[in-house]
C-alpha positions in Angstrom: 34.5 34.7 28.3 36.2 33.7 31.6 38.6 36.7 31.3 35.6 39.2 31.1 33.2 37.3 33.7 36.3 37.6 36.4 37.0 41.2 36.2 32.8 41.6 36.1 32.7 39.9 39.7 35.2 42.4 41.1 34.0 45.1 40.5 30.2 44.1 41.4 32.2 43.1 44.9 33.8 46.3 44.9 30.5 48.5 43.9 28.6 46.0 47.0 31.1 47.3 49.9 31.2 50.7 48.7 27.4 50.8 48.6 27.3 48.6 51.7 29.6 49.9 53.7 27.6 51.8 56.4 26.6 48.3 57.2 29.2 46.4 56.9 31.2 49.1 59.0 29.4 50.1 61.5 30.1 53.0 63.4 31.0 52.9 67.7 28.5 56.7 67.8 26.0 55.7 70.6 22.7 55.7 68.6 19.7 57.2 70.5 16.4 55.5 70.2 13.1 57.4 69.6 12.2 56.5 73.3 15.3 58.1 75.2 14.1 60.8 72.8 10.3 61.3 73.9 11.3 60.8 76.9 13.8 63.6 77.0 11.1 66.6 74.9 8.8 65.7 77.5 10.8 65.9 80.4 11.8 69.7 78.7 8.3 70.4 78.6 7.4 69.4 82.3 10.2 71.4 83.7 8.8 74.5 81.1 5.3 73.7 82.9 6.7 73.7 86.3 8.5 77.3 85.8 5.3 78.7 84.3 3.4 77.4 87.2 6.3 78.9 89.9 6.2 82.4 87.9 2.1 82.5 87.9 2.0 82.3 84.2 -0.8 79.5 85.2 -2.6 79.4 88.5 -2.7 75.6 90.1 -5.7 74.0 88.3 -4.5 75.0 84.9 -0.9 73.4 85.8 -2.2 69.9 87.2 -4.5 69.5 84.1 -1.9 70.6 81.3 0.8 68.0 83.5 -1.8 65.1 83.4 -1.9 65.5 80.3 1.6 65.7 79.2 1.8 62.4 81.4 -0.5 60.3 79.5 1.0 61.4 76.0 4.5 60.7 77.5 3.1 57.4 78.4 1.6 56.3 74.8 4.9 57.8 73.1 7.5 55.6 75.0 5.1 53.0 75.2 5.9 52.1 71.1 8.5 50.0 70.0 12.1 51.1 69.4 12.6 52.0 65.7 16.1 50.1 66.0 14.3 47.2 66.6 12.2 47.8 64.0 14.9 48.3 61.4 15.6 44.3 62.0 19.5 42.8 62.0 21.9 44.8 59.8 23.5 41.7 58.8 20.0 40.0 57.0 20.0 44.3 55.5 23.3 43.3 54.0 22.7 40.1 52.6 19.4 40.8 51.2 21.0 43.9 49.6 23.8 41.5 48.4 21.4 39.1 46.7 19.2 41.2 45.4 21.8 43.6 43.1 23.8 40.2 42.1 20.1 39.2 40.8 19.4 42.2 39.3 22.8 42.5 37.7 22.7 38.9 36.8 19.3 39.1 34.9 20.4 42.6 32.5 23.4 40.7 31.8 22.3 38.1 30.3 18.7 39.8 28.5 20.6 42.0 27.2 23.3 39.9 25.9 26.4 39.5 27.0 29.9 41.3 25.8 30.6 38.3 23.0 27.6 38.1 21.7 27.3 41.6 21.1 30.7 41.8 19.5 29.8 38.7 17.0 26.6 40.8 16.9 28.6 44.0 15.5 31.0 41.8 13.8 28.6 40.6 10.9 27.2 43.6 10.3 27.5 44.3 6.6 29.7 46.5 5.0 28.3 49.1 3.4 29.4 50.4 0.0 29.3 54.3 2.0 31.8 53.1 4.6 33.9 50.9 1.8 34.5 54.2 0.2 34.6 56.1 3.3 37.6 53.6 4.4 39.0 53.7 0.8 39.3 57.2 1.1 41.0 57.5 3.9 43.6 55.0 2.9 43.8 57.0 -0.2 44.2 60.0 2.0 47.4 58.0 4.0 48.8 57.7 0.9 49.4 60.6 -0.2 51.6 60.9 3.2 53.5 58.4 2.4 53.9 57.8 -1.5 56.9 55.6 -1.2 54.8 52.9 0.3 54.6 51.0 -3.2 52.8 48.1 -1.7 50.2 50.8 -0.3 49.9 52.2 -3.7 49.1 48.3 -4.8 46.8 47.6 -2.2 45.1 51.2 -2.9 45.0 50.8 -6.8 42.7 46.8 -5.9 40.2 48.8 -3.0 40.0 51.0 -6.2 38.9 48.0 -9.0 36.8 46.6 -6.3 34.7 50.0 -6.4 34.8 50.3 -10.2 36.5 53.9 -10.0 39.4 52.4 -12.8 40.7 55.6 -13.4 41.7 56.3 -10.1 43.1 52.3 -9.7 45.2 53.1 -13.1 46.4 56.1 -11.0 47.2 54.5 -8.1 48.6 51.0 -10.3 51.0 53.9 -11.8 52.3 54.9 -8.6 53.1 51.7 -7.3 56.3 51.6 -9.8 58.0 48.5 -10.3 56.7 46.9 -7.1 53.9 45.4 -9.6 56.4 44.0 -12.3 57.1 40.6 -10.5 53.4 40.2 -9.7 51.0 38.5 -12.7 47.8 38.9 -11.7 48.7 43.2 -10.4 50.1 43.1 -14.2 46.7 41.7 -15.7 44.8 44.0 -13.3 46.4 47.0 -14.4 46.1 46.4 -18.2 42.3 45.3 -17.7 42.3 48.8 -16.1 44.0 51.1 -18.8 42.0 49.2 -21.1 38.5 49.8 -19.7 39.4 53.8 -19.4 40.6 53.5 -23.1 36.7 51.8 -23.7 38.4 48.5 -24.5 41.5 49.2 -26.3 44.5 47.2 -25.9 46.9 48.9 -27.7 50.5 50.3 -26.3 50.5 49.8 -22.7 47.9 47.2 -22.3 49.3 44.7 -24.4 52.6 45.8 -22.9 51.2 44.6 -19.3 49.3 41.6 -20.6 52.3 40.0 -21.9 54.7 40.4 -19.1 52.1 39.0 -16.8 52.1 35.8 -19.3 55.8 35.7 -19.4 55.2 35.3 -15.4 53.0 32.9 -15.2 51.6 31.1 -19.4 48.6 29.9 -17.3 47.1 33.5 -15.2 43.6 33.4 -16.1 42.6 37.2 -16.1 46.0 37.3 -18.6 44.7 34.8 -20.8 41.2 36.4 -20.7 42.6 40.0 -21.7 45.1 38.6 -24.4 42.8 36.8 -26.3 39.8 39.6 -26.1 43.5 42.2 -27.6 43.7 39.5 -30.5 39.8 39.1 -31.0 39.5 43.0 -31.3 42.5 43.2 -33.5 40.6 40.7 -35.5 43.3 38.2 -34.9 40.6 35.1 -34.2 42.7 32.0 -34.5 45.3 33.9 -31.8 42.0 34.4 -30.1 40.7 30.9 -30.1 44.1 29.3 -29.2 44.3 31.5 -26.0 40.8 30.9 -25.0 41.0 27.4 -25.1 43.8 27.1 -23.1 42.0 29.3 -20.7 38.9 26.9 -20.9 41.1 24.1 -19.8 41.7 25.6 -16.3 38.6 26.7 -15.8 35.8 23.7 -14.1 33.2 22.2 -16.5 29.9 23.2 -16.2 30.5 26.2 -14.6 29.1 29.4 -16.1 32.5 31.0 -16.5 32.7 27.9 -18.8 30.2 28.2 -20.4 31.2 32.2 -21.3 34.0 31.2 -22.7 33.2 28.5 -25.0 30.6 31.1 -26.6 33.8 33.3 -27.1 35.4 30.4 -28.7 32.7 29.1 -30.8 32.3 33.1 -32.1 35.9 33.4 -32.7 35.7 30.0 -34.7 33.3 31.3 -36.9 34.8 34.9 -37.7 38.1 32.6 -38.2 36.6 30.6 -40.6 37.4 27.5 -38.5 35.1 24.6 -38.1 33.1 24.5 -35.0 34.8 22.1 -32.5 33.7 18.3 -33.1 32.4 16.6 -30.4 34.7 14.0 -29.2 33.7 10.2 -30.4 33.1 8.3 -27.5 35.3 5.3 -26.3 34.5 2.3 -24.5 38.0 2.5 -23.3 37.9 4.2 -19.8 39.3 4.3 -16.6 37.0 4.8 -13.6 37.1 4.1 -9.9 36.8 6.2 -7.0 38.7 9.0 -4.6 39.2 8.6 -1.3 40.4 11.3 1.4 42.4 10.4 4.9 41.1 11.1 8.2 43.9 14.0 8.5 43.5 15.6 4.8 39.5 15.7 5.6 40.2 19.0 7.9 42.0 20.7 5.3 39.2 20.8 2.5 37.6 24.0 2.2 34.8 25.3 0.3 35.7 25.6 -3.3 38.4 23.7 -3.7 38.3 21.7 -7.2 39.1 18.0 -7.6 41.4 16.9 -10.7 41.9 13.5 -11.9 44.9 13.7 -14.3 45.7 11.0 -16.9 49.2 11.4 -18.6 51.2 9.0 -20.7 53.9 7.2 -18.6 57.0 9.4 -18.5 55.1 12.2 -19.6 54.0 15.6 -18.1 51.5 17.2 -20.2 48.3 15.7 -19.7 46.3 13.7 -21.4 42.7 14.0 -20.6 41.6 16.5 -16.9 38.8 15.5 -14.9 37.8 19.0 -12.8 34.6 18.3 -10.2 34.3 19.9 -7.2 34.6 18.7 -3.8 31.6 16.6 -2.3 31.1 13.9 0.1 34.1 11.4 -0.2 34.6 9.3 -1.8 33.7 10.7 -5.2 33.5 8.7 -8.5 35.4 9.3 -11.2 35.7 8.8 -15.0 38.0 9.6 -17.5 37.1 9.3 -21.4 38.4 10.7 -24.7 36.0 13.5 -24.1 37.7 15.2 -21.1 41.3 14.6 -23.8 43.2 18.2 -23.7 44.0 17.8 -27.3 41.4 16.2 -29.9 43.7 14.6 -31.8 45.4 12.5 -28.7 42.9 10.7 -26.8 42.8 8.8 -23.7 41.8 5.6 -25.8 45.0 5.8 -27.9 47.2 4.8 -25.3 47.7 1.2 -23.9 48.6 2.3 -20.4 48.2 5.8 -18.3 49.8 7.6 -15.2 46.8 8.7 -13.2 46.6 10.9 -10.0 44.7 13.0 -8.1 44.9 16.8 -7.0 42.4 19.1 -5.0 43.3 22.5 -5.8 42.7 25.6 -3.5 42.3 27.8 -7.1 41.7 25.5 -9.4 44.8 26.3 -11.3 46.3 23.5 -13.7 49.7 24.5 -12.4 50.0 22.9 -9.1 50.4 24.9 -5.8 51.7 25.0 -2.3 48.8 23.7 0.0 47.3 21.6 -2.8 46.0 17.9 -1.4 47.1 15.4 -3.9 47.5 11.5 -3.9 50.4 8.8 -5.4 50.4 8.4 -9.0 48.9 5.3 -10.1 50.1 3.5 -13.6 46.9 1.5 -15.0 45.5 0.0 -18.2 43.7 2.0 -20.2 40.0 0.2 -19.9 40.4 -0.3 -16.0 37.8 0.3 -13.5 37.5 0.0 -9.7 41.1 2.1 -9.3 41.1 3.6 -5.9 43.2 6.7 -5.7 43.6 8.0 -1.9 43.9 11.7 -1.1 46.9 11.5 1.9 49.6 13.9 1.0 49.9 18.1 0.9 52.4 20.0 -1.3 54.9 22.0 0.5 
């Protein structure tokens, strides 16, 4: 603001002495007033009258009464004031001048709002989808300039998904080459891509894609998502429900990706022949308490973040039961209970003791991450309650 008000000032100050100027700088010309100036046309005309009288243009009586009356008109002419008096000091004409354009200037300034505003203003305009695909195409357009640009090509082949044109992302995902291959989610992108242009077949280069994403990273949720609808359309349903249900264990409770997905399990169950999913039988052995955040992690939390409370059997690292919330007002109460257990048939109440910690998760991903918040872990008895678990620590 300051570096745009400053350069505003100076050049008001500079437009103010150019405008001002002829007052400011006076010129050293002798002005004549509008008295020296009667006085002068009339003194013309008397000498005019006194040749006409000498050359007996006008006889004697004709010449006094014309020069009495030049007299008395010479007399109420110079009798009025002296217009440069009138005019009044040239220093109040400057300041006056001075106040009122800084006023003026001043008051459009800020009605009409001033140059932040109006650039926040502009800023948060929408986008339109017109000028997403006017921009797209241009990009597409620098491209073709430069088709070595793999990264480009990746960027180009996304804009593309993000419209919906898949054949032309499939093109582009093609042309990136082998910058994709270390990338899972580019990987899954491109298969979900091929497959919607084949109308949902996985088959050959797909499948190809979907697995090498997996073999990058077991836990990508748009790989696990395309894997298991390839085995569910193959009419491989126990593949199907295995891969879904490990993709419903990343995925928040409640939620209605959730909520999707266990309707796709609970279909493939039945065309598996499998029995529907049993609901777990409650324990009275729990472990509850509370989360707490520090003063310093507090600044870090963003919108969307998900909160896990992870229980695991001492020495262990798969987990035994996954608590996924998201973030509220700290602190935030927790329970764990044989029905948040990641495998039915190892529940939380089997154990004695349990390793218990806390991670907020920029993604959500079960796999933990750089920049994820997390606390100490905590060994406690099974059946404990009041554990306080304190969020003070961010993963490098």
């Amino acid at each position: 603001m300051i570096s745009f008000l400053i350069p505003a000032f100076l050049l008001l100050a500079l437009v103010l002495v150019l405008l001002l100027r002829p007052f400011i700088f006076p010129g050293h010309v002798k002005v004549t007033s509008r008295r020296q100036m009667n006085a002068e046309i009339y003194r013309e005309e008397l000498d005019k009258l006194e040749a006409e009288r000498a050359s007996g243009v006008i006889n004697s009586a004709d010449y006094e009464i014309s020069h009495a009356e030049m007299r008395q008109r010479l007399f109420q002419d110079t009798s009025e004031e002296d217009d440069r008096s009138v005019m009044g000091s040239g220093k109040k004409t400057v300041i006056g001048l001075c106040i009122f354009i800084t006023v003026l200037s001043s008051g459009l300034y800020f009605y009409l709002g001033d140059a932040t505003r109006i650039t926040e203003q502009n800023a948060v305009q929408p986008l339109t989808r017109e000028g997403v695909e006017k921009m797209v195409a241009e990009f597409a357009a620098k491209m073709k300039e430069d088709p070595s640009n793999l990264k480009g090509w990746a960027m180009l082949a996304r804009s593309y998904r993000i419209l919906g044109l898949n054949q032309e992302a499939a093109v582009a995902y093609a042309r990136a080459g082998d910058f994709i291959d270390s990338d899972p989610q580019l990987l899954a992108d491109y298969a979900d891509a091929l497959a919607t242009n084949a109308r949902g077949n996985f088959v050959g280069k797909p499948t190809e894609l979907i697995n090498k994403a997996l073999k990058l990273d077991p836990n990508n949720l748009m790989a696990l998502w395309l894997s298991g609808t390839a085995s569910y359309d193959s009419g491989n349903y126990k593949l199907a429900v295995r891969t879904w249900e490990k993709l419903a264990q990343q995925i928040p409770p409640g939620t209605e990706e959730a909520k999707s997905i266990e309707a796709s399990i609970t279909e493939a169950r039945s065309k598996a022949g499998l029995p529907s999913a049993a609901p777990a039988v409650m324990s009275d052995k729990v472990i509850s308490g509370t989360i707490e955040i520090s003063a310093d992690m507090k600044a870090k939390l963003k919108a969307g973040d998900v909160v896990m409370v992870i229980a695991r059997q001492p020495g262990e690292r798969m987990p035994v039961a996954v608590l996924k919330t998201a973030v509220t007002d700290f602190p935030i109460g927790f329970t764990l209970n044989d029905a948040l257990a990641m495998n039915p048939n190892m529940p939380l109440s089997k154990l004695s003791e349990a390793s218990i910690e806390v991670r907020i998760s920029k993604t959500g991903m079960a796999k933990p991450e750089a920049g994820d918040l997390f606390s100490n872990s905590q060994t406690v008895k099974v059946g404990s309650k009041n554990i306080r678990l304190l969020v003070d620590q961010v993963r490098q």
